[in-house]
C-alpha positions in Angstrom: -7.1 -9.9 16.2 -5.3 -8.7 13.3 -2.0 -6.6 13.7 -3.1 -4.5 10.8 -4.9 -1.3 10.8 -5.6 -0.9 7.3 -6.0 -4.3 4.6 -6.8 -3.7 1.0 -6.8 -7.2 -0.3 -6.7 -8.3 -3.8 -9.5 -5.4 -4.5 -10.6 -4.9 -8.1 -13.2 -2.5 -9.5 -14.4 -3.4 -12.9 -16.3 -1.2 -15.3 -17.8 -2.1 -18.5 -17.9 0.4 -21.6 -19.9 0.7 -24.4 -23.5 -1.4 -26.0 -24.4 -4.6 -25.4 -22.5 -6.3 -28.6 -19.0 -3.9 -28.3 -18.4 -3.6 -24.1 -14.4 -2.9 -22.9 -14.0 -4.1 -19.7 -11.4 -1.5 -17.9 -10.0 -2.5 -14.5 -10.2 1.4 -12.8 -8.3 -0.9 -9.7 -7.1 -4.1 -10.8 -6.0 -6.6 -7.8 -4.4 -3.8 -5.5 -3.5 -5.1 -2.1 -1.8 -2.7 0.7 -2.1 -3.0 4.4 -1.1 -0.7 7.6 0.2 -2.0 10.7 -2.2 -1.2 13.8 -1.2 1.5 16.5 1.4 3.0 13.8 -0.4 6.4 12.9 1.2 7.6 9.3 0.6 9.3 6.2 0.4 7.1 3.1 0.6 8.6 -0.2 -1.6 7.2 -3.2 0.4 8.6 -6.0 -0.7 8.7 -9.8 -1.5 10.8 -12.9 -5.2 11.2 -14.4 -6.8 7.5 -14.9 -4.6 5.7 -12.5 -7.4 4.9 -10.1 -6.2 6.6 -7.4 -9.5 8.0 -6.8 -11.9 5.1 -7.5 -9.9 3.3 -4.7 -10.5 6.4 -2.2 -13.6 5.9 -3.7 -14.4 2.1 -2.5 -12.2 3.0 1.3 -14.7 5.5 1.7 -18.0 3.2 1.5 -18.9 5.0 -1.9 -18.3 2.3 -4.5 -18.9 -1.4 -3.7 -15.5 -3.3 -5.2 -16.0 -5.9 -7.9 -13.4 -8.2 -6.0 -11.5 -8.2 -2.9 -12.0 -7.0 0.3 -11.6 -3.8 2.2 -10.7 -3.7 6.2 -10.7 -1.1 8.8 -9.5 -2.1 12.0 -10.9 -5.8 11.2 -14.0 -3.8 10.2 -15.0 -4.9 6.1 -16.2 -1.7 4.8 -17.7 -3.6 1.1 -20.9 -4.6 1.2 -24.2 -4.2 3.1 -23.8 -1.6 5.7 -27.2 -1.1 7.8 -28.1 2.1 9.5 -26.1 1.7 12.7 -22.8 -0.2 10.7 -22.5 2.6 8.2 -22.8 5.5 11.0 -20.1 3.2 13.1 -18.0 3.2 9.7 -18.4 7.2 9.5 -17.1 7.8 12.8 -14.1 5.6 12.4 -13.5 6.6 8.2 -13.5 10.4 7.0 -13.4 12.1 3.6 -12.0 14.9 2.8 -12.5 16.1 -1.3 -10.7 17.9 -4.2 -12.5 21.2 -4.3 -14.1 22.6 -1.3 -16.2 24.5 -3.2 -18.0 21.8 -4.3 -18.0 20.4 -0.8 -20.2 23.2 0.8 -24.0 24.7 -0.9 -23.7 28.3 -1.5 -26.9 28.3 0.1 -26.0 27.2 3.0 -23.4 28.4 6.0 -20.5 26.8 6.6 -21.4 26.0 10.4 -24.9 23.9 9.3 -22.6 20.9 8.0 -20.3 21.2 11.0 -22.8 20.9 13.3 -25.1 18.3 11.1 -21.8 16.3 12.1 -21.7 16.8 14.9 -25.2 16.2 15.5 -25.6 12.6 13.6 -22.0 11.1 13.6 -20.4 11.9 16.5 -23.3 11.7 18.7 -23.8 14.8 20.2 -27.2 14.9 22.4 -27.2 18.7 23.0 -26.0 22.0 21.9 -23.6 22.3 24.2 -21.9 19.2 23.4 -21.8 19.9 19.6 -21.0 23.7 20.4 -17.8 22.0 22.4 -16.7 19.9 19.5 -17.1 22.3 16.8 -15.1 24.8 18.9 -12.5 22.4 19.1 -12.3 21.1 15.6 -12.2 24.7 14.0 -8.9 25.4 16.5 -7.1 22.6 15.6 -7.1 23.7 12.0 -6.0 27.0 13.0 -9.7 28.8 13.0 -12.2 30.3 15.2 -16.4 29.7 15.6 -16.5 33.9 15.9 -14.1 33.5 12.3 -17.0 31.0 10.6 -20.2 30.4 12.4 -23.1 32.7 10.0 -20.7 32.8 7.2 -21.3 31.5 3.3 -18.6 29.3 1.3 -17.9 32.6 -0.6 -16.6 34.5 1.9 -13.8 31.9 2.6 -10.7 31.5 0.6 -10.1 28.5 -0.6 -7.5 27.5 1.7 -9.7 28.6 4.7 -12.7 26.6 2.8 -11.0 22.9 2.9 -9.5 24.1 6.6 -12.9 24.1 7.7 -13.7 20.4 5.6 -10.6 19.4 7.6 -12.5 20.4 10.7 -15.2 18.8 10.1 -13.9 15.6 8.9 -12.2 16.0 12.8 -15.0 16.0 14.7 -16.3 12.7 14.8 -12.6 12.2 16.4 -12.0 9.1 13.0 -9.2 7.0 13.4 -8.5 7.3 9.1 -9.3 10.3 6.5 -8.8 9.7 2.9 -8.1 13.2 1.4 -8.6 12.9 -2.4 -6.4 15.8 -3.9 -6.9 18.0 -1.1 -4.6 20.7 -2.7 -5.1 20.7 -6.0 -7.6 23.2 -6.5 -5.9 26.0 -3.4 -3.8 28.6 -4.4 -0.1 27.5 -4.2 0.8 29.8 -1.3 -1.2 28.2 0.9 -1.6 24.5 0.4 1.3 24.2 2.8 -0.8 25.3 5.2 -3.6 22.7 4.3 -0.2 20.0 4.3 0.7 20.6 7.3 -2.3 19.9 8.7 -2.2 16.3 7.9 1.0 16.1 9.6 -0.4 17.9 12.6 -3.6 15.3 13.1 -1.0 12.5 12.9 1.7 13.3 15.5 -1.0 15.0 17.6 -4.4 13.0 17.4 -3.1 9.5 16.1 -5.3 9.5 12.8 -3.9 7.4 9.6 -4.1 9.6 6.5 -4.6 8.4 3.0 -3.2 11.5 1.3 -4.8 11.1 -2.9 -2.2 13.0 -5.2 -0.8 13.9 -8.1 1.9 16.1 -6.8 5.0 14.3 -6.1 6.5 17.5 -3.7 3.6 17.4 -1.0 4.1 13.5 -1.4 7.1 13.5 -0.1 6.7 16.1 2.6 4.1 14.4 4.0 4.0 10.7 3.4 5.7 8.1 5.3 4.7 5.5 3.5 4.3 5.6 -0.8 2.2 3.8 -3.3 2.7 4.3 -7.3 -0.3 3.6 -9.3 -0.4 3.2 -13.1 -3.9 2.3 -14.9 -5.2 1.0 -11.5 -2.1 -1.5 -10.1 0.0 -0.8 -7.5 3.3 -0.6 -9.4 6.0 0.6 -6.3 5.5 0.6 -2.5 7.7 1.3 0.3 8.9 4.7 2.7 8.3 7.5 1.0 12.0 8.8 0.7 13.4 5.3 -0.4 10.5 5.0 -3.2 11.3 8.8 -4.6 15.1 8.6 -3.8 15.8 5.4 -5.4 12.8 4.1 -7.4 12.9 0.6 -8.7 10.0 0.7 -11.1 10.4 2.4 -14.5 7.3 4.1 -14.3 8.4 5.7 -10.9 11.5 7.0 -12.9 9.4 8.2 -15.8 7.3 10.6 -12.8 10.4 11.6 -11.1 12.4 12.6 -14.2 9.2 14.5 -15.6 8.2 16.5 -12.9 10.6 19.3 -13.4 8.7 22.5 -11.2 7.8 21.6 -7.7 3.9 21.1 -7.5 4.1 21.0 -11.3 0.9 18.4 -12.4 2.1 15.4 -13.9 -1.2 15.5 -16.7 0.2 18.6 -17.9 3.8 16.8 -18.3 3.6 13.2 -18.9 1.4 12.9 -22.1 -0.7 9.6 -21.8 -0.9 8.4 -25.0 -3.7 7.2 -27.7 -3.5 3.5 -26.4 -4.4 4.5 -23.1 -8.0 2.3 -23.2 -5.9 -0.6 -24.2 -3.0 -1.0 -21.5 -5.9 -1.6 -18.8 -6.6 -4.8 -20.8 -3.2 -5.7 -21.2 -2.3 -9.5 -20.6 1.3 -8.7 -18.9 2.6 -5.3 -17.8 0.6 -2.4 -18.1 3.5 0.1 -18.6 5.6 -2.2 -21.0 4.3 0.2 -24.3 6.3 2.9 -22.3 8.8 1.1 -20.6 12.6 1.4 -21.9 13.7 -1.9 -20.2 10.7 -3.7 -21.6 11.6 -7.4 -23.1 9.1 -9.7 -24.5 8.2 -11.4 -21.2 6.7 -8.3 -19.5 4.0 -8.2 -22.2 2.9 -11.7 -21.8 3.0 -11.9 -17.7 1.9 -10.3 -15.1 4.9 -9.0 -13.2 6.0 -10.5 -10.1 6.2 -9.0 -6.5 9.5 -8.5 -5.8 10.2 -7.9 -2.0 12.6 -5.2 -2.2 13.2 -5.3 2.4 10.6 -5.6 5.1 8.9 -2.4 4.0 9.3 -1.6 0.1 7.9 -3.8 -2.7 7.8 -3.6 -6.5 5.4 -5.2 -9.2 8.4 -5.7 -12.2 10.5 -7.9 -13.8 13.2 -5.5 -14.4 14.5 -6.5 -10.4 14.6 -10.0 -11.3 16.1 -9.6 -14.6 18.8 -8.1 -13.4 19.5 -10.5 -10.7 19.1 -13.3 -13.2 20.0 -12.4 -16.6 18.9 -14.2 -19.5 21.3 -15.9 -21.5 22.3 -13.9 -24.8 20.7 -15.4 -27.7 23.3 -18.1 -29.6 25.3 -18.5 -26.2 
């Protein structure tokens, strides 16, 4: 048995744009590998702006999007492919979402209550009312509500902070081992997506669940992660603990976020302009970030970076590291 909870290995999703005779192909993910060591339970943080692929990976963890290449693994369990009936409701008990807007997660039509106990009903296995009555009770008090508080009500008479509580409970009661939260924040109002944060922390010191926490915001990053991921036009550029990656960051790009996000919970799409060569750096033969990068020489646009090991924990896809360790030789010398 594998000691890992979590593999992402060598995963790629590939898109094609445009007719027949003119078609880009853009990497959204392009060869991303991370991995999670078994009986650990932590936060980690997939951190990027707009058009990073932070959300097509979610995406592919979640069972939505087949990958082009690679393999995902939860718990030795590959989540690509073919899932029948009874694999894919096995892969939903384990694997949770939990999405941007809450709005859109819930039917105005439709109370609140109806998908809680839907879940309750055909994931977790409940065989009687009583049973899903229990778990629902017990998945609205861990996030801080009450059945009397949401049973009969409509999405609308919820705030939004109250709203993706209750998407929080639900994603609970199956009892999943992972939830992949894709900007859970982004569309509350700032005074109370600390309470939505703290949440995450809450399920992981008290129920053991691994979070993949989907961002933009560098400030609930680092509140909440343990572990850290930079992406940059779908490669993993900087990995490592949390504080060590957004303390002392040893990619340029990481730099470029840090030293542009001036206002905490301030959105990096709003800050960091991307600019008009955006389609292009996906297809770039070396480094995607060497346009932008101040340290850039001519070697990082025609190779791929290496992985350089930074300790046991913290890696980084560069060449600055190993420039620096090895200098070239001045020219004439």
């Amino acid at each position: 048995m594998s000691d890992k909870f979590l593999e992402i290995k060598n995963v790629s999703k590939i898109y094609r744009i445009g007719g027949l005779l003119g078609q880009t192909k853009i990497a959204a993910v392009d060869n991303v590998n991370l991995a999670l060591e078994r009986g650990k339970p932590q936060v980690l943080s997939i951190v990027g702006e707009s058009g990073s692929g932070k959300t097509t990976l979610a995406r592919m963890l979640l069972h939505l999007i087949q990958p082009t290449h690679g393999e995902i693994l939860i718990d030795g369990m590959q989540t690509g492919g073919q899932l029948n009936g009874a694999q894919l409701k096995a892969f939903r008990r384990r694997a949770q979402p939990i999405f941007q807007n809450p709005f859109e997660s819930f039917s105005s039509r439709k109370t609140v209550d109806t998908y809680l106990f839907e879940t309750a009903r055909n994931i977790l296995g409940a065989q009687t009312q009583a049973a899903a009555n229990r778990a629902v009770d017990e998945a609205l008090v861990n996030v801080g509500l009450s059945a009397e508080r949401v049973v009969g009500r409509y999405p609308n008479q919820f705030s939004g902070g109250e709203l993706q509580r209750i998407s929080v409970a639900r994603a609970m009661i199956p009892r999943p081992e992972l939830i992949v939260a894709d900007e859970p924040v982004s569309m509350i109002d700032a005074s109370m997506r600390m309470n939505v944060v703290n949440l995450f922390k809450k399920l992981r010191d008290d129920f053991k669940v691994t979070i993949l926490y989907i961002t933009h915001d560098l400030s609930t990053a680092y509140y909440v992660s343990d572990q850290i991921a930079i992406m940059y036009r779908g490669s993993i550029v900087e990995s490592g603990p949390s504080a060590k990656v957004l303390k002392t960051p040893s990619h340029p790009y990481t730099e470029l976020l840090l030293d542009s996000v001036a206002k905490i919970g301030e959105k990096w799409n709003e800050v960091v302009r991307l600019p008009d060569l955006e389609t292009k750096e996906y297809g770039y033969k070396g480094c995607k970030f060497a346009g932008r990068c101040p340290y850039a020489r001519e070697v990082c646009r025609q190779a791929r970076p290496p992985i350089v090991t930074l300790d046991e924990q913290s890696q980084v896809h560069c060449f600055k590291p190993v420039d620096y360790q090895h200098p070239a030789p001045v020219s004439g010398s």
